[in-house]
N, C-alpha and C positions, 0 to 999 in steps of 0.2 A: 667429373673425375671418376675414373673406373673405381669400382671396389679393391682394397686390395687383398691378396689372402697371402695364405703361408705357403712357404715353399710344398709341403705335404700336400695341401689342397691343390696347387697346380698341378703335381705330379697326378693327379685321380683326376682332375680334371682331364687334363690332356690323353689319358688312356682315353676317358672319355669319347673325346672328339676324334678319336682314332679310332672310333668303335669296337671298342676291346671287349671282350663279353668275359674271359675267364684269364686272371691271372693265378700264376702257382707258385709257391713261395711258404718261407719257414719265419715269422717274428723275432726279432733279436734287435739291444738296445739301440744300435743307429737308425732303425727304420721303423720307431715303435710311432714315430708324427703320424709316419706314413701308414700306419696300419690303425691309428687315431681315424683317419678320413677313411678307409676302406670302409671302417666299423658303419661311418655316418652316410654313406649312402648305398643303393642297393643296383646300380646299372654295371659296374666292373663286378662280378663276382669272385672270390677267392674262393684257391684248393687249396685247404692245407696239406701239405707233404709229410712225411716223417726223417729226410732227410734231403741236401740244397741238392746234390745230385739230381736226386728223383724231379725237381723242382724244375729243371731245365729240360731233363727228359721227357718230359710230360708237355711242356710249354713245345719241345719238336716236335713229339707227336702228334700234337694239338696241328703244330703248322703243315706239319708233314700232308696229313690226312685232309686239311680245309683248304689249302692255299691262301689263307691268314698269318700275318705276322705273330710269332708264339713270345707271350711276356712271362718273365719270371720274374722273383721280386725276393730277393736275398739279405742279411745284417752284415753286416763287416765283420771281415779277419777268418776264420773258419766257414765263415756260413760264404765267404765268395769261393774260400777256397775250395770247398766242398763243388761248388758248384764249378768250377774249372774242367773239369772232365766232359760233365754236359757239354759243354760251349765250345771244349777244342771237338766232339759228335760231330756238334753243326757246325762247326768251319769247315769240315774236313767233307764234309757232304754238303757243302752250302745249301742250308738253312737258315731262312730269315725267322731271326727271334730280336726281341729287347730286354736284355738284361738289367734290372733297376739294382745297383747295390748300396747298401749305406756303406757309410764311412763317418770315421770320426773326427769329429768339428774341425774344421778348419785351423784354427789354432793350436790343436792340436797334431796333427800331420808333421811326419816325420819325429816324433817327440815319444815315440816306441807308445801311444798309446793303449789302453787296455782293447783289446779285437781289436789293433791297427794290420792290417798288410795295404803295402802299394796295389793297388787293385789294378790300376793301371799298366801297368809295371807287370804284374802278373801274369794278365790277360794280354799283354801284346801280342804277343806272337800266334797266337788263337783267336783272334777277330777278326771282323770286317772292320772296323773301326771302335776306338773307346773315347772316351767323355769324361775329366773329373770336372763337375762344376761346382764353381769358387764363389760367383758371385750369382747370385738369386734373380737377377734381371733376364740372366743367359737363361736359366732354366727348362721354359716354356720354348724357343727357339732350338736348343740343343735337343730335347726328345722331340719335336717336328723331323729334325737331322736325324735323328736317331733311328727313327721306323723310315725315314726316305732311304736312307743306305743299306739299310738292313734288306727294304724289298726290291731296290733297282738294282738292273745291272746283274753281276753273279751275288745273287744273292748271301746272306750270311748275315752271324752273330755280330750287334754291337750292345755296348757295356755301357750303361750310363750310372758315374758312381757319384751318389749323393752325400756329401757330408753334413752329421747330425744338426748343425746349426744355420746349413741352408733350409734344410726343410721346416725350423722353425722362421724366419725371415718372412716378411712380409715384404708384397710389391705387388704395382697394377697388373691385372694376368689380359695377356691378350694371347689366340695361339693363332698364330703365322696359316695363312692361307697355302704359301707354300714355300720352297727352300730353295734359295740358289748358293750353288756352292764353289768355286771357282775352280779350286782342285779336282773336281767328281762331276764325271760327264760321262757316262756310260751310253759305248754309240749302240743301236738297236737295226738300223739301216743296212745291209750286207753290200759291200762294194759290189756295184753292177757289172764291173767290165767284170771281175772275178768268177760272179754267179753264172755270164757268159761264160767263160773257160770252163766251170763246172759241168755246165750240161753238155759243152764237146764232151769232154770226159765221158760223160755220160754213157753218150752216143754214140762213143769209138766203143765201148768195154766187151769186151770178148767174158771174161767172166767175175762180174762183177759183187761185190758185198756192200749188202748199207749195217753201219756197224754203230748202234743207239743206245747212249747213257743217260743218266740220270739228269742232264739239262731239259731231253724232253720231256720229263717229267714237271721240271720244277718251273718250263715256262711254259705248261701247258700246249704242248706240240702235239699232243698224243693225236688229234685228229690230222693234220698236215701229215704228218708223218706214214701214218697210217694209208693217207690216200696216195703221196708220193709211190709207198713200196706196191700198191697193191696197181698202181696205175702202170709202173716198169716191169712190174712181174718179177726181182730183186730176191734174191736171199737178204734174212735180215737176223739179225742178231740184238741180244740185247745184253748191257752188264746187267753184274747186280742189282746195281740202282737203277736202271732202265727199263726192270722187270714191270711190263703193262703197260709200257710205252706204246708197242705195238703188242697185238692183241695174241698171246701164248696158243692160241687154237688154231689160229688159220691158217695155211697149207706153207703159205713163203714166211715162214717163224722157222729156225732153224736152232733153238734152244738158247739159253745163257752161253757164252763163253768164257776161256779164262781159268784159271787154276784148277776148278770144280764146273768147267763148264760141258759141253754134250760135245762129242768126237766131230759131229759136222762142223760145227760151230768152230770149232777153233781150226781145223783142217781147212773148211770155206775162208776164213782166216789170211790162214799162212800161205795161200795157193788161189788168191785173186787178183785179177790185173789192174781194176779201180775198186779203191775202199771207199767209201763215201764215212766218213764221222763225223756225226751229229749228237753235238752235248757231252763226247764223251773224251777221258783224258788220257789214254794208251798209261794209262797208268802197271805197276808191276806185278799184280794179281791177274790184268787182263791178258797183256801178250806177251808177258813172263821175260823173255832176255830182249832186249832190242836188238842185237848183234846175229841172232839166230831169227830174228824178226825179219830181216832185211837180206837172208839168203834167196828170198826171191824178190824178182823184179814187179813193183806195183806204183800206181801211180794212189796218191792220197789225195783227199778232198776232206778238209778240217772245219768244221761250223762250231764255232763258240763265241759264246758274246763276252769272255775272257782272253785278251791276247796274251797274258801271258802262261795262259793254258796249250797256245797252240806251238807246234816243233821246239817244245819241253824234251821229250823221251825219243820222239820220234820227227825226225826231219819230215814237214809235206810237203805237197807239189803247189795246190791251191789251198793256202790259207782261207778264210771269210768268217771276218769279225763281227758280229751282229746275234741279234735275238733268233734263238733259234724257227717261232713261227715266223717272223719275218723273212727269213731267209730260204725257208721251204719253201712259204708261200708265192715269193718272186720265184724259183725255180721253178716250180709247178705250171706257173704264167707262163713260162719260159720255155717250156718242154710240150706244152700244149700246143704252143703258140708255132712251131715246129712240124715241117710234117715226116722227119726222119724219125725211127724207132731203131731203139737199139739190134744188134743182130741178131734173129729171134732163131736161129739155125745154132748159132755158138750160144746163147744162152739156154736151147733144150740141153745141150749137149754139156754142160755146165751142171745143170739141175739134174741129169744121168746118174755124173760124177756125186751130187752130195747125197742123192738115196743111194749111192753105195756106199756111203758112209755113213748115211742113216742105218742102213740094214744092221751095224755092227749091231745096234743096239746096247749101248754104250750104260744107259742107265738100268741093263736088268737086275733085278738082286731074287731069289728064293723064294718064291711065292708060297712054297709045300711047308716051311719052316714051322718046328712046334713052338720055338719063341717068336715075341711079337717083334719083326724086322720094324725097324722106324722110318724106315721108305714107306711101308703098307700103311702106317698111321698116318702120312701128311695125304696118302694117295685118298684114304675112306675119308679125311676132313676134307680134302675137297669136293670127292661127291656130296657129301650130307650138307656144306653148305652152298652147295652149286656153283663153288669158285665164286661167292658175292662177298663173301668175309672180308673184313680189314685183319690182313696177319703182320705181326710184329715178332721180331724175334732178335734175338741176343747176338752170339757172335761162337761159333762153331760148327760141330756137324749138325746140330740141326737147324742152324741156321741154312746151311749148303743143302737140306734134305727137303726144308721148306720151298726153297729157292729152285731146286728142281723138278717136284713133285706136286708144287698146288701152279697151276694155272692161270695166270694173272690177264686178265683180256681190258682191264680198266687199270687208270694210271690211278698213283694216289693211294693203292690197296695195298701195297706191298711195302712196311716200313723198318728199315733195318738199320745196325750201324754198319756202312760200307767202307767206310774210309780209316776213321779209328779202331774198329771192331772192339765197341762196347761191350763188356760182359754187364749185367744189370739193366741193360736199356730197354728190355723188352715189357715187361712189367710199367712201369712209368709210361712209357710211349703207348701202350695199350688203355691207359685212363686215359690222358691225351686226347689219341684217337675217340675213346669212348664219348668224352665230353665235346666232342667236334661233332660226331656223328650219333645222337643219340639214339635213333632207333637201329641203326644195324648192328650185326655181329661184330664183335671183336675178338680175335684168337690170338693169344701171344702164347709162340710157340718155342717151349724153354728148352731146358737142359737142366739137370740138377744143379750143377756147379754154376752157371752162370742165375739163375733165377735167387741163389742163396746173396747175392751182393744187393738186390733191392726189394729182398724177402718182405722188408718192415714196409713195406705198400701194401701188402694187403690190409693193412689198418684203413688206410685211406681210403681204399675200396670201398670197407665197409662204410668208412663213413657219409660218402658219397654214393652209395648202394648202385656200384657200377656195373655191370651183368657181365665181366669181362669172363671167356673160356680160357683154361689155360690148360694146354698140350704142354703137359714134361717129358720130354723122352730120355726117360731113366737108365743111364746104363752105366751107374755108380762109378763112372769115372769123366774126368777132364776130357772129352771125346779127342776132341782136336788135336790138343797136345799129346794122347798118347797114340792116335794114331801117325804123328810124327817121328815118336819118339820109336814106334814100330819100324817103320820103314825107315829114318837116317840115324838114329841111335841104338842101335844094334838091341832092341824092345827093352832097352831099359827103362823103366816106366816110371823115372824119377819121378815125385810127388806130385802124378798125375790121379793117385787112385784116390777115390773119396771114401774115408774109413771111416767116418763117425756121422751116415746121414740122416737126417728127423726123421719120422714115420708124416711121410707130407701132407696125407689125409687127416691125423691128428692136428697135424700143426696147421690147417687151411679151416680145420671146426674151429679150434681156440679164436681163429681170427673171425669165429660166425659165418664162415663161409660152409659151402658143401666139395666134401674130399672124395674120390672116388679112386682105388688101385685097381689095377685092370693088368694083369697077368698071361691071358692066356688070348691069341691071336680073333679065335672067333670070339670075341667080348669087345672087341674094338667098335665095329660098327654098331653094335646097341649103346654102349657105353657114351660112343659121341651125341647119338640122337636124344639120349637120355638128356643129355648136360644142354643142349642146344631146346630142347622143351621147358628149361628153367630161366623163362624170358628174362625174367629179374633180378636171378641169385646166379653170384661168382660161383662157378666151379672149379674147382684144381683135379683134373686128371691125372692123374700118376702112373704111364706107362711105364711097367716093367721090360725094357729090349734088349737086344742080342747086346752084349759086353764086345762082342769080336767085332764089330759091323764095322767100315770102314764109308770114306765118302769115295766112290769113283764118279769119272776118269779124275785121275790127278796130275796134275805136272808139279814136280819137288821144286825147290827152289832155284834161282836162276838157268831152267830149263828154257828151253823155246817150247812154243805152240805145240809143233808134230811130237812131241815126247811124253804124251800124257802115258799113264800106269793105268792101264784098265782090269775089270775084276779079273774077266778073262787071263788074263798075261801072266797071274801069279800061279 
């Protein structure tokens, strides 16, 4: 007869066996069994948080930065809800995480208990799948399901919620070798005849784009991908989240595109004849109106191992449902195996076209400035860390300043919120990443207003003595929002301006950290060498920047591609 144990001890068991090294999470009465067993052994380790937000943030950027399933571990009623923001993050950028949340007894349910919310119920619309488990035998089976859904297929958050009185419940623990599921069958195999049609395409393109999101990223495509572009000799692009897909330095890299992306880039865009996407979703930040998308003639080629990702936004020609290495990789076979090459007369003639569109030189800003530009700040953090940093950042202009100006040539290094656009996330995701990767740098690179929503992490920092650097580019306002409000709101700067903010240096000591304000342009590059020699101690940089500085090129909202606002133009 097996031993039997309690619901709490399966649940620690099972991270167990799923080789979970760090989970993040806040104690509160539903889940006090379960923090009973955390207590009693020492192979799952716990972060404590100081709020459930930070908890799920942290548990992404953990996965973000390792390719590990990232667990958090939440109380009922405030403490999931708190944690809902995290979780719609990683829907929205599918990330695989397991969310463990308690819930109150079963008997109690529905009965307005004290910390009741439907968790389930909650979380629907924001997962990959949720779990409320009733009966203590299911347990063990349902988190096997739990982390198999989370990491196959497009990956994403699933919720498993525990109520207080399974986790006390005893029953024989056994953990399932592996899970079959009847509903869930994620294909990974790219239809052959299609992949054929692909590389005609290919091979006809007069002037062609490979146009690469954040799928290469998360199914580890970066090398397929990388030998495809460099094997066709391809312009290549990347979204946000595709930033390091392919490698930011090498000559056929032709910037980000998309709302804040580089003038080739979205020009190569809107004025090629086969598109090749890979991983990525034509979603509304990339190719802005579809209507203005499809005033010229192109042929698509769509790879997502999500169908119902593909001719969402944008009708294509060749769908191909499958893993993205998988489906590079038979193309590659495919194109080798070939001995036609695409037309290398119209594709010089092609590559003419995008360095005269390079020459615009789309991202210059002020070099001479007596204040510190926050372009020149991401441009010095990348020399001083050689472009090997893991950078994290929130959600505004310097999110878009990171995203242009540090170099991403490795997948994995670049972690943001792309989809939801988290304010907060930066910080969290930067322990995360810390604790994934503990010898290298981590830079989570803020904004005042956005770093103020998960300020209370530096506690955890400390307590975890996490060496994280953090770039704030201070320009005591809501950047984003008011350079909006500049350009479509006739500069009404409705309670975009930040009136009352800490003295950051002050408030980064209290927390035993080292504060550092940095004012004046030639101070930038000692100031980062300085903080980057403090192998071991958090530092908070507090860049004082220009208040006027804007993010170019832009395209306003439901623009097409060719309509960006560059600095020039004003």
């Amino acid at each position: 007869m097996d031993t039997e144990l309690t619901g709490a001890e399966i649940t620690i068991r099972c991270l167990q066996e799923e080789g979970v090294d760090y989970i993040f999470g806040y104690p509160g009465g539903a889940v006090l069994y379960i923090y009973d067993e955390l207590f009693k052994q020492d192979k799952v380790k716990h972060v404590l948080v100081r709020h459930e937000q930070a908890a799920v943030h942290a548990a992404d950027g953990y996965a973000r930065s390792s390719n590990k399933v990232g667990v958090a571990l939440v109380t009922s009623g405030p403490g999931v809800t708190n944690a809902v923001t995290g979780i719609a993050t990683a829907y929205m950028d599918s990330i695989p995480l397991v969310i463990i949340s308690g819930q109150v007894p079963t008997y109690a349910i529905g009965l307005d208990a004290f910390q009741e919310v439907d968790a389930v119920g909650i979380t629907r619309p924001c997962v990959k799948h949720n779990f409320l488990v009733k009966n203590i035998t299911e347990l063990a089976t349902t988190i096997k399901k739990a982390f198999y859904i989370a990491s196959t297929g497009r990956p994403g958050p699933v919720l498993v919620d525990i109520p207080k009185d399974v986790s006390q419940q005893k029953t024989a623990f056994a953990y399932p070798e592996s899970v079959a599921m009847r509903s869930y069958h994620p294909v990974t195999k790219g239809h052959s005849g299609q992949i054929k049609k692909a590389v005609q395409l290919i091979l006809d393109a007069k002037r062609p784009m490979i146009y690469a999101g954040g799928g290469v990223i998360l199914s580890d495509a970066a090398m397929q991908l990388t030998e495809l572009v460099r094997m066709l000799g391809f312009p290549c692009t990347n979204t946000l989240m595709g930033l390091g897909g392919f490698p930011a330095t090498d000559k056929h890299f032709v910037g980000m595109l998309g709302m804040h992306g580089t003038y080739e880039a979205n020009m190569a865009m809107q004025h090629c004849d086969v598109l090749i996407a890979i991983g990525a979703r034509f979603d509304d930040r990339v190719i802005g109106n579809p209507k203005h998308f499809f005033n010229e003639e192109r042929k698509i080629i769509h790879i997502d191992i999500d169908p119902s990702s593909i001719s969402k936004r944008v009708k294509v020609d060749v769908p191909i449902v499958g893993s993205v290495p998988d489906v590079l990789g038979e193309l590659i076979k495919l194109l080798k195996a070939r001995k036609e090459r695409p037309d290398q007369i119209a594709l010089k003639a092609w590559w003419t076209q995008i360095d005269l569109w390079r020459a615009r030189d789309c991202l210059k800003y002020d070099r001479t400035s007596a204040i510190i530009k926050p372009q020149m700040v991401v441009e010095k953090l990348y020399q001083v860390t050689k472009g090997n940093a893991f950078i994290t950042s929130d959600v505004g202009q310097h999110q878009m300043w990171a995203a242009q100006f540090y170099k991403f040539d490795k997948p994995r290094r670049w972690i943001n919120s792309g989809g939801l656009g988290t304010m907060g996330f930066g910080l969290p995701a930067a322990m995360g990443a810390q604790m994934a990767n503990p010898g290298a740098s981590v830079v989570c690179v803020t904004g005042e207003a956005s770093f103020q929503m998960c300020i209370q992490e530096l506690s955890t920092c400390k307590q975890y003595r996490l060496p994280i650097k953090v770039v704030n580019l201070n320009n005591r306002y809501m950047g984003m929002v008011r350079q909006w409000q500049q350009f479509f709101h006739g500069n009404r700067y409705s309670e975009s301006y930040m009136d009352a903010l800490p003295d950051f240096v002050k408030l980064a000591e209290s927390y035993g950290h080292v504060g550092i304000r940095i004012d004046k342009p030639a101070d930038v590059e000692p100031a980062l060498k300085e903080a980057f020699k403090r192998t071991d101690e958090l530092v908070f940089m507090d860049f004082i920047t220009d208040q006027t500085e804007n993010v170019y090129p832009m395209i306003g909202g439901g623009k097409g591609l060719t309509e960006m606002i560059l600095a020039e133009d004003l």
